[in-house]
N, C-alpha and C positions, 0 to 999 in steps of 0.2 A: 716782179720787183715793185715794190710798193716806195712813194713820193712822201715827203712830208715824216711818216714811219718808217719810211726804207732805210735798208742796212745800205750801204755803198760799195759793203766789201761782196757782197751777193751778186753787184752788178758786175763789179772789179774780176771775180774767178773766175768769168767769160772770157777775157777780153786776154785776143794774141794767139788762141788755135781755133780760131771761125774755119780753116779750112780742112787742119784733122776732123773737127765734130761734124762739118758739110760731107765731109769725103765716107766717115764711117759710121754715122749713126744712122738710124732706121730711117724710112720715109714715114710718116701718117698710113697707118694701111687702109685700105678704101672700106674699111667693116666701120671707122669712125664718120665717115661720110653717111653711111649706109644706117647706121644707128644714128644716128643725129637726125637725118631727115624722115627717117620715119616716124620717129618722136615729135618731130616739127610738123607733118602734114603735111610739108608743101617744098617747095625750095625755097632756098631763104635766098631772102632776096640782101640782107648782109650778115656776114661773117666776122666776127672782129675773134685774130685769134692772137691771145696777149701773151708776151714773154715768148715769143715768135722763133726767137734767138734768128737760125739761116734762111729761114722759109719753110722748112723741110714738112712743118703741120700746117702751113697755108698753104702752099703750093696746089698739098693733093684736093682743095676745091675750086680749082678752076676747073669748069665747064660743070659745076654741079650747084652753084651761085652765083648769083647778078654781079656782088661787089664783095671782096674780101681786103677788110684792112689788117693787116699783120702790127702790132705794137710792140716794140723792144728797146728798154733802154740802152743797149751796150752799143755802142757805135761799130764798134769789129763786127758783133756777129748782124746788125742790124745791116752793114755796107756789103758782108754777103750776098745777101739776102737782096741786095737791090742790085747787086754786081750779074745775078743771077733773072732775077726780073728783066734788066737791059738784054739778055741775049732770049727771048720772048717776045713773037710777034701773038700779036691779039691779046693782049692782056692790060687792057686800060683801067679795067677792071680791080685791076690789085694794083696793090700801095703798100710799103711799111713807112711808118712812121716814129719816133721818139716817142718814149709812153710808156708811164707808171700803171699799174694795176688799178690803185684810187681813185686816178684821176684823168680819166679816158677822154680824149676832146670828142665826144660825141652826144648829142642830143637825149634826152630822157625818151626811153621807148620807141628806138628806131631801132635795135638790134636783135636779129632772130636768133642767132646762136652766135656764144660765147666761149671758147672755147682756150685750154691752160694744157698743152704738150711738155710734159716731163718741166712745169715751170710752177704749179700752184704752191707747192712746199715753200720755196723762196718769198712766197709775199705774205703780209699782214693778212688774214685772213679776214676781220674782221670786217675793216674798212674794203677791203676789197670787195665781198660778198655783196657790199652793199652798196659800192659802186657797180657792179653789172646789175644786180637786181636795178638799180637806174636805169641803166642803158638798154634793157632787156623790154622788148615787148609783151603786154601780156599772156602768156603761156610760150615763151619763149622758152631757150635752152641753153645753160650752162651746162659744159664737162672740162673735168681736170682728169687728163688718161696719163698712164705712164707703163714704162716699158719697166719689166723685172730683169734687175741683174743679176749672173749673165746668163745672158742668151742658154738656151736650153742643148745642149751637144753632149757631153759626159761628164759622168761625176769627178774623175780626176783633171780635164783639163778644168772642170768649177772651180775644185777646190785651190788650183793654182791662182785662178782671176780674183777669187777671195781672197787668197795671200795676199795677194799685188796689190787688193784696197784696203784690204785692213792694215799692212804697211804703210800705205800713202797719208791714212788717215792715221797713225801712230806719227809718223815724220811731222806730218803739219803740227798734228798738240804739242808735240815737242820743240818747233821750232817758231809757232807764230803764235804770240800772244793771244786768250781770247779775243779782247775786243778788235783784234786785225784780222779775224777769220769769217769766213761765209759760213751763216746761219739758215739750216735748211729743216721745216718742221715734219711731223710725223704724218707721212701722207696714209695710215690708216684711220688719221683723223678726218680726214676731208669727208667722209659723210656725213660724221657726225655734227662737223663744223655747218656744213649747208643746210642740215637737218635743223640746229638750235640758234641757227641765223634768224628763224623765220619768217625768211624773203621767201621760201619756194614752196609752191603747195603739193610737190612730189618731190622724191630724194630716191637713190636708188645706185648701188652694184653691179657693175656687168663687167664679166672675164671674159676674154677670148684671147684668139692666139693669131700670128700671122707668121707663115713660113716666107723665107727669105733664102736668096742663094749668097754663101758664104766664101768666101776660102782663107788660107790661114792668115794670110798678109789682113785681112777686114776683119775677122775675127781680134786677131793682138789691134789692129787699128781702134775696137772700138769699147778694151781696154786703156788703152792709151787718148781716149780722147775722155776718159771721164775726167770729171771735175778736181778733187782729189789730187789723181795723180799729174796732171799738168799745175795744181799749185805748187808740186813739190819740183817737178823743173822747173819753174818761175823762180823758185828759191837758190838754185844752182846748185841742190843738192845732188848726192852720187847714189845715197841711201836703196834706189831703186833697182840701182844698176842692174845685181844680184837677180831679185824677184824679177825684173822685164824678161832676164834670159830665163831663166826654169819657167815662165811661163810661155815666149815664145819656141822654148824647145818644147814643152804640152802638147803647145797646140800644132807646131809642125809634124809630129812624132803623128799624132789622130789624122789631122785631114792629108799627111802624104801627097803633097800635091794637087788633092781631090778639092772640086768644091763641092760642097754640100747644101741641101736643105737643114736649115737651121732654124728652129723655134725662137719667137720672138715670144712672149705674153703679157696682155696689158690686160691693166685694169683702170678701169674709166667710172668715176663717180661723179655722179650728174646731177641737178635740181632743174625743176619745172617753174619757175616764175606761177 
């Protein structure tokens, strides 16, 4: 979320289920660690990881970084996030703090890696790029990763979870004016976007995947924690009702009680300062 350019209603669509999104969405899987530092060379000695939202993409660098500051404007998911910090011994180390994308309270060229978890889409890209290009040390690293919805299990229970957003995203046009809605941009741009910034002298694509154990209560949980469809209970609509049950009978009907390994896949596009 970007200051000065920022939308409000982008920060706004967070705020009031920090503990469905804490409870049911992925961790950072350790392959973003893993990738980052090998592109770095070294261990970074800071981490600044922006649009933070609960902790859940800064957390997975402790014991793999000196200092990780976590940035998130939204006070709900940001007191998560620090609610979660207080029950952590040995972690002096991390911080979250209030913070725009633009305009990051940190020194020019102190930061080894920069990193945007399921949050670059939301900010101005422009000014953004070139506020970490700032803050970024020479040959440092920026990555914007994001998880693909949904989760990889079978085609019929997809096709239910796709109902359920393509109605939440039908209810919302229907019932909140544009200029009152969150504005999220085309994250197949984001290479392109770092590529014609030119802050970074490398740009660059990586898939992978991280298996997760499921069962069905986290599965509909992590349905119901997307963005979307908690605007449309904000709005005290019923519109959902419907869709939540044929999808939570889906997905009960598949995993029968079982938990399962469940596919997550992310794609992380990153530039090289």
């Amino acid at each position: 979320m970007t200051s000065g350019s920022h939308l409000q209603n982008n920060v706004d669509r967070f705020s009031g289920f920090e503990n469905d999104y804490d409870q049911h969405r992925p961790k950072a899987p350790a392959a973003v660690v893993d990738i980052l530092t090998s592109y770095l060379g070294r261990k970074p000695a800071l981490v600044a990881d922006v649009g933070c939202g609960t902790g859940l993409s800064s957390f997975v660098w402790n014991k793999h970084a000196e200092r990780i500051i976590g940035f998130e404007p939204n006070d709900d998911m940001r007191g998560k996030a620090l609610s979660r910090l207080s029950e952590l011994t040995d972690a002096e180390h991390i911080s979250f703090v209030k913070g725009y994308s633009d305009k990051l309270a940190l020194e020019a060229e102190t930061v080894d890696i920069v990193t945007c978890s399921q949050s670059f889409h939301w900010m101005e890209p422009v000014s953004t790029l070139r506020e970490f290009a700032r803050v970024l040390k020479p040959e440092g690293v920026f990555a914007a990763y994001d998880c693909d919805w949904p989760p990889t299990l079978h085609w019929s229970v997809e096709a239910e979870y796709k109902r359920l957003i393509d109605r939440s995203e039908a209810v919302i046009a229907s019932n909140i004016a544009e200029k009152d809605r969150a504005s999220k941009r085309d994250k197949e741009q984001h290479v392109t976007q770092i590529r014609e910034s030119g802050l970074f002298r490398f740009s660059k694509e990586i898939v992978f995947h991280n298996m997760e154990r499921c069962d069905a209560q986290r599965y509909v949980g992590l349905a119901l924690s997307q963005g979307g469809v908690q605007a449309v209970f904000k709005l005290g609509s019923t519109e959902l009702v419907k869709p939540i049950e044929a999808f939570r009978s889906s997905v009960d009907d598949y995993f029968a009680g079982r938990e399962l390994e469940v596919m997550f896949s992310y794609r992380m596009r990153l530039g090289v300062k």
